[in-house]
C-alpha positions in Angstrom: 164.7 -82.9 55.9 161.8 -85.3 54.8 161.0 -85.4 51.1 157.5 -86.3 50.5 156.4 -86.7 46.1 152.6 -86.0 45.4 151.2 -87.2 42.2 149.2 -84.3 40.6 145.6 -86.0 39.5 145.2 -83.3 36.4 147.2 -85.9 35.1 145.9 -88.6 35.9 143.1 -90.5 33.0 139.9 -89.3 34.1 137.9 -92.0 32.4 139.4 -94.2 35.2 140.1 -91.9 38.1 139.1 -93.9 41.0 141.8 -96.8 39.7 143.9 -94.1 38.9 144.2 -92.2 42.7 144.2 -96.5 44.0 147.3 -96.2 41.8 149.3 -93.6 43.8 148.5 -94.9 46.7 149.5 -98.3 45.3 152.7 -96.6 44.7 153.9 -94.8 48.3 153.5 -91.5 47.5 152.7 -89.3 50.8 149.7 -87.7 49.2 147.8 -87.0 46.3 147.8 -83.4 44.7 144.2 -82.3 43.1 144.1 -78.9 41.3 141.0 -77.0 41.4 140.5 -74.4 38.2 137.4 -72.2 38.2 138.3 -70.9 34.3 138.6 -67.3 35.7 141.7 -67.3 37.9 143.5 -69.7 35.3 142.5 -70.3 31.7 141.3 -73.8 32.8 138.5 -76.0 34.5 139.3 -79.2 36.6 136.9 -80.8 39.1 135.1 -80.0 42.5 134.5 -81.4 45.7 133.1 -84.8 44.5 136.4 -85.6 43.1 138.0 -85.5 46.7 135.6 -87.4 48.1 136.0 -89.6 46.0 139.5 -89.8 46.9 138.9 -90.1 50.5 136.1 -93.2 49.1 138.8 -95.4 47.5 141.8 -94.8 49.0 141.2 -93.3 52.6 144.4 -93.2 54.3 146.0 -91.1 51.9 146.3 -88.0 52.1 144.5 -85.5 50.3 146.3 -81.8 49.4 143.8 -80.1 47.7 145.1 -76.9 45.8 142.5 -73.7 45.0 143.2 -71.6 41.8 140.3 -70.0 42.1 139.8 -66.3 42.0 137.2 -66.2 45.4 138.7 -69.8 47.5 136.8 -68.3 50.8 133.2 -69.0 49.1 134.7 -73.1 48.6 136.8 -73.4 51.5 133.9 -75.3 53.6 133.0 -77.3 50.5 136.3 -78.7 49.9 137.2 -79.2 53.9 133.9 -81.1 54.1 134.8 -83.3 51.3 138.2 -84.3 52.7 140.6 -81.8 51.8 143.7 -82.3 54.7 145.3 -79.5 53.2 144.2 -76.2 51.2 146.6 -74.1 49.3 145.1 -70.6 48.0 146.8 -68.1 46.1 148.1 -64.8 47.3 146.7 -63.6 44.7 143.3 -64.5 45.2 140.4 -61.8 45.7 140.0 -62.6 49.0 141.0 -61.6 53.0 143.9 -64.0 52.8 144.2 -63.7 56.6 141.1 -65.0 57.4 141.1 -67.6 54.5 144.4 -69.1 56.5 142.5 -68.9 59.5 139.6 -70.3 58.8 141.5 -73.7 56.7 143.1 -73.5 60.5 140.3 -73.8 62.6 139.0 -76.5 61.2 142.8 -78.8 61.4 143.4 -78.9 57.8 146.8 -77.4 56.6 147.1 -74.1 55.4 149.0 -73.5 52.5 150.1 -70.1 50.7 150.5 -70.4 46.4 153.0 -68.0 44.3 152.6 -67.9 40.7 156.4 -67.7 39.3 156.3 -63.9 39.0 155.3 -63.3 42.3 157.7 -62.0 45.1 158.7 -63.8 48.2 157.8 -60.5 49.8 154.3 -60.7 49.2 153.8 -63.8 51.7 156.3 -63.0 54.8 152.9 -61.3 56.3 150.8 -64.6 56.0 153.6 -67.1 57.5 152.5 -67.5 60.4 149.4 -68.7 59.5 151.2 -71.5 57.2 152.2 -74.8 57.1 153.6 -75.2 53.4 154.0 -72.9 50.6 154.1 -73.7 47.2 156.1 -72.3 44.5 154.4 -72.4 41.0 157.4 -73.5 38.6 154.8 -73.2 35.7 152.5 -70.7 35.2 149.3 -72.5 36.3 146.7 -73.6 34.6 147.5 -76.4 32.5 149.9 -79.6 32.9 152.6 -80.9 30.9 154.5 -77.0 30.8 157.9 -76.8 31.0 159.9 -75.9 34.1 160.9 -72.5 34.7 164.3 -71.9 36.7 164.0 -68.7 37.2 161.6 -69.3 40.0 164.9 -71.4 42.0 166.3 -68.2 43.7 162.9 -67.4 45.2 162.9 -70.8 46.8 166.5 -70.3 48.1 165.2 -66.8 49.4 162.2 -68.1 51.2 164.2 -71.0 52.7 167.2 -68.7 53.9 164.1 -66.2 55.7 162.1 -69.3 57.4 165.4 -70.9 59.0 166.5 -67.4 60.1 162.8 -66.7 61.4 163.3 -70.4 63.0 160.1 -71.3 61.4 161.2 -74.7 60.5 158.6 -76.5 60.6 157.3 -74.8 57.3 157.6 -77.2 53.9 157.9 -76.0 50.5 156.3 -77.6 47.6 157.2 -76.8 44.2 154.5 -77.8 41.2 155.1 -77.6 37.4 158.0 -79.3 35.2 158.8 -81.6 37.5 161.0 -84.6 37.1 163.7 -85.9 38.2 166.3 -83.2 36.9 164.0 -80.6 38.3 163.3 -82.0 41.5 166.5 -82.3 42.4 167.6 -78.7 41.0 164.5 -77.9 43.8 165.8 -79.8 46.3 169.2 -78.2 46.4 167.7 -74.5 46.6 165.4 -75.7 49.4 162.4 -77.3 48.5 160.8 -80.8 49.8 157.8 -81.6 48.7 157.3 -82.3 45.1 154.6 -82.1 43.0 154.7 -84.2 39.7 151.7 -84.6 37.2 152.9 -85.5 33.9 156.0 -87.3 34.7 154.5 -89.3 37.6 151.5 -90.4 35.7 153.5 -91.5 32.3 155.9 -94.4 34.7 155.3 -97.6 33.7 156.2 -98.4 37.8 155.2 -94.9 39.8 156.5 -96.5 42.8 159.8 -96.9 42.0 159.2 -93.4 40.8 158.0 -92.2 43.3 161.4 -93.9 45.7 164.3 -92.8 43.3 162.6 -89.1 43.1 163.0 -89.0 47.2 165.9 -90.4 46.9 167.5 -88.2 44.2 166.4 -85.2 46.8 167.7 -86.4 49.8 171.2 -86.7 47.7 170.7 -83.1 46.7 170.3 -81.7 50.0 173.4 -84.2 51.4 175.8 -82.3 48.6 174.2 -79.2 49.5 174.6 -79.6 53.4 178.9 -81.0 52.5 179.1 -77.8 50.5 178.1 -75.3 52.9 179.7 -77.0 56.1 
């Protein structure tokens, strides 16, 4: 399994954000994570559109996963797509036709991606699969950075990765966002998990590249132990 890390920009120092996304890409990551809060569906505001186009200005080849908390995501959908979103996450959650929300982030080649807030059940996303290329699990309850991880979402991970493999949908990743370091990650990685959202942590390295490397690499060990164990 491929591990990819994605440097959360709420972290980031928005007096110097264009440096600061030329900084993860500096760094290797495999994309750039940018939260979107409408202060209704969580208890804080972020940024808009222009801040993804501005990361598709300065640093154009990397990608750009763009994640909705917003209580309507159909009304921005076009918006964000437009401004160089490659993938959108919504919440299933949301106040919307989640169906046609997947399909439309679909039909115009962007990944679709399905959110879970860390009390919500595996069950409530089997219907939408399909219509998915990644789910993330919320580790956190979202809203604002720097919380601290909550295990109890770990069995849910190890749930949804058991049900994909035995629906042989593969091909479906599973991020994980809140808490996340190095201890975390790994804990993550070895219920299932492989693509790594880290805000906080990530922004705070002196080096995020070497980061950035020993995080995959920590994960990959994980899943090695993991695979010896089983077989």
């Amino acid at each position: 399994m491929k591990f990819h890390i994605l440097p959360s920009l709420l972290a980031a120092d928005f007096g110097d954000l264009a440096n600061e996304i030329k900084r993860v890409e500096e760094a290797g990551a495999e994309a750039l994570h940018l939260d979107i809060m409408d202060a209704h569906f969580v208890p804080n505001l972020s940024f808009g559109p222009d801040v993804v186009e501005l990361a598709r200005r300065v640093a154009p080849t990397l990608f750009r996963s763009v994640h909705l908390m917003l209580t309507r995501p159909d009304l921005y959908l076009e918006r964000f797509m437009e401004a160089g979103a490659d993938s959108v996450q919504i919440h299933v959650e949301a106040d919307c036709d989640i169906w046609q929300a997947l399909a439309a982030i679909r039909a115009r080649g962007v990944r679709s991606g399905l959110v879970l807030r860390p009390q919500t059940e595996v069950s409530m996303i089997k219907p939408y699969l399909l219509l998915c290329d990644e789910v993330l699990f919320m580790t956190v309850n979202p809203g604002y950075g720097g919380q601290a991880f909550m295990a109890e979402v770990l069995p849910r991970i190890a749930e949804l990765r058991a049900y994909i493999a035995g629906a042989e949908m593969q091909a479906l990743d599973i991020m994980v966002d809140g808490g996340i370091n190095y201890e975390t990650a790994v804990d993550c990685a070895a219920h299932g998990a492989n693509m790594f959202v880290a805000g906080s942590f990530m922004f705070k390295q002196n080096d995020m590249g070497a980061a950035v490397i020993k995080m995959r690499e920590l994960c990959a060990a994980a899943e090695r132990k993991l695979l010896k164990q089983s077989g």
